[in-house]
Every structure is written in C-alpha cells, then in structure tokens.
N, C-alpha and C positions, 0 to 999 in steps of 0.2 A: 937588298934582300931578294933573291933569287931564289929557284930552285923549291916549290911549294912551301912557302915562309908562314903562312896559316891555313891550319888544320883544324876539325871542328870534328868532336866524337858525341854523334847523340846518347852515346851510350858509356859507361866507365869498360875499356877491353884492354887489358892492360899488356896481354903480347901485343898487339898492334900500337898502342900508344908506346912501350917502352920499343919495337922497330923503327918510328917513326924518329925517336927522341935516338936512338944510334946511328941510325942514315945521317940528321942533323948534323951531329959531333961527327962522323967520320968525316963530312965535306966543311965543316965549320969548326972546327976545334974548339976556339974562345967563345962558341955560342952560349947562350942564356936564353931561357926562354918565360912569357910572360903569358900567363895563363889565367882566361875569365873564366869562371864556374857558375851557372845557373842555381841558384837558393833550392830549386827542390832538388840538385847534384850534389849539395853541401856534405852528404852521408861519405864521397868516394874523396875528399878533398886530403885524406892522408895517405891514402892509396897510390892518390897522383904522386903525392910529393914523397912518398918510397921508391914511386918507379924512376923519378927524378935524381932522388938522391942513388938509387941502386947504381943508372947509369950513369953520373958521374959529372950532370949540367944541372947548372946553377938554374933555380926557379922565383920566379916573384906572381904574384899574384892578387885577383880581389872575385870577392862572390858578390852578384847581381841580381835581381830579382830572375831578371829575363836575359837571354841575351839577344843581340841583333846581328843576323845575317843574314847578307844579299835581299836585305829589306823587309827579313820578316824577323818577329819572336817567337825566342826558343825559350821554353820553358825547362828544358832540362837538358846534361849537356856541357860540354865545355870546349872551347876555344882556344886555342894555343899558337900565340905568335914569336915564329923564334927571331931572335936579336941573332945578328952575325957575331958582335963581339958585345958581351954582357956589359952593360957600363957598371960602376962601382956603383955599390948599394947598401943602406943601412935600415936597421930594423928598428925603431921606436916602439918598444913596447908602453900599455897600458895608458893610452892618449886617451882615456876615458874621465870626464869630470868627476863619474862619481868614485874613481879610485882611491 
C-alpha cells in the first residue's frame, strides 16, 4: 500500500473526498476502500457512501465512538484506508438478537 493509503477528513468535503477516492482508482483500479466514521460523523455516513458509489470503488465500513490517530482521539471525522485490491466481501444483514 503506497502512495498516501490513509487519509483522515475531520470534516465530511465531499469534492476533496470524492478527488481523493479518483486519484485511488486511477493508480489502483481493483482498490476498495475501508472506512471508520466517528459516532458524532454518523449524520454524513450516506454521503460518504454516494461519493463512493458515484466514483465507482467498492466501500466497507464501521462507526466508532472516537477514532484514533497518530495517538490521539477524534471525536468527529472519518478515516479512510484504501485496499490495493478489495478482497471479496459479504454483507450479513440484521445479526441482531432481537430481530
């Protein structure tokens, strides 16, 4: 993974997050990218995954209370680490007991 493989937006900017995710794909074609969201970022977490699907790379993801970078926590925010080549992936919906 070369080539700045994680990237951290304290804020939801979705031209620069959707540049960032075309630079990706132009030098990574089979990339995927795996993305933590900070709990008080929860509001932009469909945003992300339009800009994701707009451009055209596969996304997986999880929301955290806090996130951790370079030794500190971020309360809001989201982290994005791209995969060179996405491995295969499956979605298990409603693993909730009380379902």
């Amino acid at each position: 993974m070369g080539r700045s493989a994680l990237l951290y937006f304290s804020e939801f900017d979705q031209a620069k997050l959707e540049k960032s995710i075309f630079e990706w794909r132009s030098h990574y074609p089979r990339c995927g990218t795996l993305c933590f969201v900070a709990e008080n970022s929860r509001a932009v977490i469909p945003l992300i995954q339009g800009s994701f699907n707009h451009c055209g790379v596969p996304l997986i993801g999880a929301m955290f209370p806090e996130l951790l970078l370079d030794g500190e926590f971020k309360k809001h925010g989201l982290l994005l680490m791209r995969m060179d080549e996405m491995p295969v992936r499956l979605l298990i919906d409603r693993l909730s007991a009380n379902n």
